[in-house]
N, C-alpha and C positions, 0 to 999 in steps of 0.2 A: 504494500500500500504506500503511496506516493502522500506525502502529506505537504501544504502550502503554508507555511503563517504567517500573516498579514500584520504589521504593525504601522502603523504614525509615530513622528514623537518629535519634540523640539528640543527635546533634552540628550545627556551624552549616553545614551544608550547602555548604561550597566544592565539592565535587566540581563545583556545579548549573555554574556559568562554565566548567570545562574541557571538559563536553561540549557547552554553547551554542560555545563558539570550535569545538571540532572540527564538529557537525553542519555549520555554516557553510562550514568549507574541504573537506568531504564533499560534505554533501549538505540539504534543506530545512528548517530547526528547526519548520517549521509541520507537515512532516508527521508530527511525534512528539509525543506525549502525555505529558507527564510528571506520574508520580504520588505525591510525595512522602509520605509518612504517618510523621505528626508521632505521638508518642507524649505521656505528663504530663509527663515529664520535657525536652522537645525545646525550645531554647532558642528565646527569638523574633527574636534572627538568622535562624535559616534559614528561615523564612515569609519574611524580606527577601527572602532569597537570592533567593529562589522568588517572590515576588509582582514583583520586579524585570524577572521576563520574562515572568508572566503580565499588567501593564500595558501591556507592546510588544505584546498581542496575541496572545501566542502560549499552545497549549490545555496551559499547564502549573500544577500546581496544587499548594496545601500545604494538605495532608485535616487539621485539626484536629479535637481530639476533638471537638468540637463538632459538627462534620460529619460526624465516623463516626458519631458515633452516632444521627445524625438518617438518615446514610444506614441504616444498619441495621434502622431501627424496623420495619420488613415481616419480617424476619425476627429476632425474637426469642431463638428457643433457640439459633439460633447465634451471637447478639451477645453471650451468655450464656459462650459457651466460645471466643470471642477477647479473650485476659487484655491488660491492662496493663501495661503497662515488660516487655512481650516485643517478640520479633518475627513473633510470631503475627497483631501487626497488619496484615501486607504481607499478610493475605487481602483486607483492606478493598481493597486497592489492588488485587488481583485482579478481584474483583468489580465495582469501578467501571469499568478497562478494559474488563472481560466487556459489563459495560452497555454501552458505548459504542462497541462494536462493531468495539474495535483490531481489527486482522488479525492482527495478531503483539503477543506480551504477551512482556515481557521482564525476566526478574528481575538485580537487581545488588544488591550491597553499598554503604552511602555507603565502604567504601575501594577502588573499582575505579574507575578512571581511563582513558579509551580511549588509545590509542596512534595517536601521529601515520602510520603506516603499515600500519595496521589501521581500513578504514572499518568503525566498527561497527554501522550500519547494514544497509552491502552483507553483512557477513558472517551477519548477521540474515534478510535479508529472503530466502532460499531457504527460510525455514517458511514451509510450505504449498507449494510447489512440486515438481515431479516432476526428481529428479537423480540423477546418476550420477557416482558414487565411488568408489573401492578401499576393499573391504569389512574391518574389521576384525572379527577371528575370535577372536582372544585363545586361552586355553585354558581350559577347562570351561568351555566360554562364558562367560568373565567378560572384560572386556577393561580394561586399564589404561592410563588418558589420559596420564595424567604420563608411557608411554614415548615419547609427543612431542615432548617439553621436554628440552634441557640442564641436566640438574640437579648442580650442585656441593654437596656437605656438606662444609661448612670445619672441621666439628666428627671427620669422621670421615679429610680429608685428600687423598680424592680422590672422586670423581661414584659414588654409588649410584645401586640403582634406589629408587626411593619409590614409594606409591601413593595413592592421593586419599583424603581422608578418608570412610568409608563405606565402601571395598573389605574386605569379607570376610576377617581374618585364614588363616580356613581356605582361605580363595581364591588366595592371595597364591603367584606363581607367576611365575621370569621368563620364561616363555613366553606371557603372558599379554599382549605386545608384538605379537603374530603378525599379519601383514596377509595376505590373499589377492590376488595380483598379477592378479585380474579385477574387474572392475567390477562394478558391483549398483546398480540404479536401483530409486528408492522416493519416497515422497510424504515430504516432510519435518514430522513434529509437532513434536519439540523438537531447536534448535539449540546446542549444548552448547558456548560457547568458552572458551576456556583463558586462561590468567592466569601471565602472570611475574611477577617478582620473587619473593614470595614467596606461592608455592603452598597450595593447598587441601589438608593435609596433616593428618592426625591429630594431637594435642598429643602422644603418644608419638612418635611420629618425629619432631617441631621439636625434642622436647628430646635428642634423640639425633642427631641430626644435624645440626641449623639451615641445614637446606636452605636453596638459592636455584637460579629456573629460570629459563632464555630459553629459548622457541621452539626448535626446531629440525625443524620439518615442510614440505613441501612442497606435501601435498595435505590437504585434507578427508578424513575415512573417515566411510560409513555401516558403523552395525554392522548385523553379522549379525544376520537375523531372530529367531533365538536367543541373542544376546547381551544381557550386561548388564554394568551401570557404574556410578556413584553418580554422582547428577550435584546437585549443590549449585543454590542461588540466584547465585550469580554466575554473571555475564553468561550467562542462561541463556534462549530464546528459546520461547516454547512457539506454535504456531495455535489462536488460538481455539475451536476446535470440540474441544479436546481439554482446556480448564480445568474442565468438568464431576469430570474425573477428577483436579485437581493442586488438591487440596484439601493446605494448609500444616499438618502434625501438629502438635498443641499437646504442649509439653512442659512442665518443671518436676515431673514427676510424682516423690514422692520415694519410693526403691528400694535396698533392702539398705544403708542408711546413705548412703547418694549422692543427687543428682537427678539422671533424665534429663533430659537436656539439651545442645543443640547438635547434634542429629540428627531435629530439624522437616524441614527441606528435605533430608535423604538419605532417610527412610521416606518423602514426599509425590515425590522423585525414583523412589525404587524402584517405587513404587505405578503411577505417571501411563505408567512405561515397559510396566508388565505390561500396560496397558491401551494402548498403544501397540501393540505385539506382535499384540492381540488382535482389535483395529482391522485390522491390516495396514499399517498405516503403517511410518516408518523416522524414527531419530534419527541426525543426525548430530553431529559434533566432530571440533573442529580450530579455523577463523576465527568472529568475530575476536578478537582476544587484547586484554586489558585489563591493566592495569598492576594491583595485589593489593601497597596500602602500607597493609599490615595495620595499622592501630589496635591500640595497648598491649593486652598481653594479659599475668595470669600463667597461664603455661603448665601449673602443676602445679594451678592451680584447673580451667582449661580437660580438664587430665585428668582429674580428679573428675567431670566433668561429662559425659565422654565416656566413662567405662569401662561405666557400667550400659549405654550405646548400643550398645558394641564387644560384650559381650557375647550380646545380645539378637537381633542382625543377626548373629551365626554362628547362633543359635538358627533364625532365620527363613530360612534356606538353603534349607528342604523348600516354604517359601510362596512364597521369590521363584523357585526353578529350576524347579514346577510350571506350564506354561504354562497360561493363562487358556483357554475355549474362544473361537471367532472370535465377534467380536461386531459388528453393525449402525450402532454409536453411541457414544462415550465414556459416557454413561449407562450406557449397558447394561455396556459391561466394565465402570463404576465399582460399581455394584450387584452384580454377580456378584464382583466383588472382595471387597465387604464381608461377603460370606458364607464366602467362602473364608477370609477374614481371622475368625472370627468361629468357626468349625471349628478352625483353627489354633490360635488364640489357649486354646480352651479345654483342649487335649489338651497344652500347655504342664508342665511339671513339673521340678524342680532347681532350680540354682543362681540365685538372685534373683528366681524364679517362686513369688510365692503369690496367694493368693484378689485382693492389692488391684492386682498387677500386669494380671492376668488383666485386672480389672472396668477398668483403664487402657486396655487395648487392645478393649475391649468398646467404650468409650464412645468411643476413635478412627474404632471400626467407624460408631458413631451417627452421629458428626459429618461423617463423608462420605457419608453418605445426607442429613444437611442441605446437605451444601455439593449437592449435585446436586439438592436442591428448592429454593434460593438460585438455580441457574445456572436451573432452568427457569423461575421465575418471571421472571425478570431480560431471557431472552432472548423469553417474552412478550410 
């Protein structure tokens, strides 16, 4: 199994040596792909980092602009709407894995750190494979990761529940934990693993709680074939045959005195699942689990940045809980998506909905009919 892993990062790349030492006491470092994307800002330490063990030989590499952009010249009007000093660039690193024909494409944060008793490999490499798990069911089909995790809030005195950043306020349910004690076998698209220390959590809940999580699960769950979940870019594993559909949403768009922002990878998670569903395949979560030593953040900017998102996503509740009809291809549900997307979007109205929000999510609609003429060319 060929594996891809996709990273951004502006910082000097140490994470690159914690996972060279683990794949080592795991498992092959030749069998992994590492795809580092350097942005303007990315200092040139981390091209060390990185160039230090693509000289040993090994297929890992640091995408300078100079190389995105030379990789991109075939496709134009999408090299067009992948900005600068985002993290919009981690499509480049999509699309080069897509080329190169990883089996497993794998997105993380430069702050997730594997764990010495989590291969993260092994925990990975069930995308694309046919398995059997106790099915999580949740309620209103929404199911919640974090009731996996031991979560303490120091700030609140004793263990709440939390929910991942991108869960549905209108969703939010503590039944939303629910396991079905039978099993359910399915093809694995994306492998969703989870993250201690400190969790994938919306900036309203860090600053109300200052959460921290360990593990506390036993099994993997696939969700229910009608279930859903927001599933971020950390440690997050997709099959290839299914990146046609996991096109990265650009954000920055600015909205009712805010920018969105920081809800790229929860719209392009919601999206890739519909079209999972659609497919027949299955997503699973649970292993393997990365360590989450979040890089400085201010929290009440992080929430500026997240309220137009939080909003927006109870708005699109009627788009995500509509299932897709079955489809042939990740193309095909990615297409029939962007029309659904595109109905939806204009029948919009209220609070932070006008003419420029609307023509935002219009031109989201455009950009994944690019990324799906990007993916056909590519696999060509």
């Amino acid at each position: 199994m060929k594996f891809g892993i996709v990273v951004t990062t502006i910082h000097n790349g140490n994470f690159i040596h914690e996972y060279y030492t683990h794949f080592q006491s795991f498992s092959n470092p030749e069998n992994v792909h590492f795809y580092v994307v350097g942005d303007l800002s990315t200092p040139a330490s981390c091209r060390n980092q990185v160039e230090y063990y693509t000289q040993q030989g090994l297929p890992w590499y640091y995408l300078d602009p100079k190389t995105q952009d030379e990789f991109l010249k075939p496709f134009p009007k999408l090299a067009t709407e992948i900005p600068w000093q985002t993290d919009n660039r981690r499509n480049v690193g999509f699309l080069m894995a897509y080329r190169d024909r990883c089996d497993v494409i794998i997105a993380i944060d430069d702050d997730n750190y594997p764990k010495e008793k989590w291969s993260f490999l092994a925990g990975h490499s069930t995308v694309g494979q046919d398995v059997s798990c106790l099915t999580a069911i949740g309620y209103n089909s929404w199911f919640n990761a974090c009731s996996m995790m031991e979560v303490q809030c120091p700030a609140l005195g004793h263990g709440e529940t939390v929910y991942a950043r991108g869960f549905p306020y209108q969703r939010r349910h503590s039944a939303c934990s629910q396991i079905d004690t039978t099993t359910s076998t399915g093809i694995v698209a994306i492998n969703a693993g989870l993250w201690s220390g400190d969790p994938d959590v919306d900036a309203a809940t860090r600053l109300v709680t200052r959460c921290v999580a360990q593990e506390q699960f036993t099994s993997d769950y696939l969700l229910a074939s009608n279930t859903l979940m927001p599933i971020n870019t950390q440690n997050t594993g997709i099959m290839r045959e299914a990146i046609p559909a996991y096109y990265y949403v650009k954000m920055g768009h600015p909205v009712g005195g805010m920018k969105l922002d920081r809800f790229g990878d929860i719209f392009s998670g919601f999206f890739v699942q519909k079209c999972v569903q659609a497919v027949g395949h299955r997503i699973k979560v649970g292993s393997p689990v990365v360590e989450h030593r979040r890089s400085p953040h201010n929290l009440y900017q992080d929430l500026w940045h997240e309220l137009a998102g939080m909003v927006i996503l109870d708005d699109m509740l009627s788009l995500l809980e509509e299932p897709l009809p079955s489809a042939n291809s990740y193309e095909e549900a990615a297409i029939t998506l962007t029309n659904k997307l595109r109905v939806w979007t204009n029948k919009q109205d209220g609070f932070l909905w006008d003419d420029s929000l609307r023509a935002y999510f219009n031109n989201v609609a455009d950009n994944m009919l690019l990324w799906v003429e990007a993916c056909r060319q590519l696999n060509s």
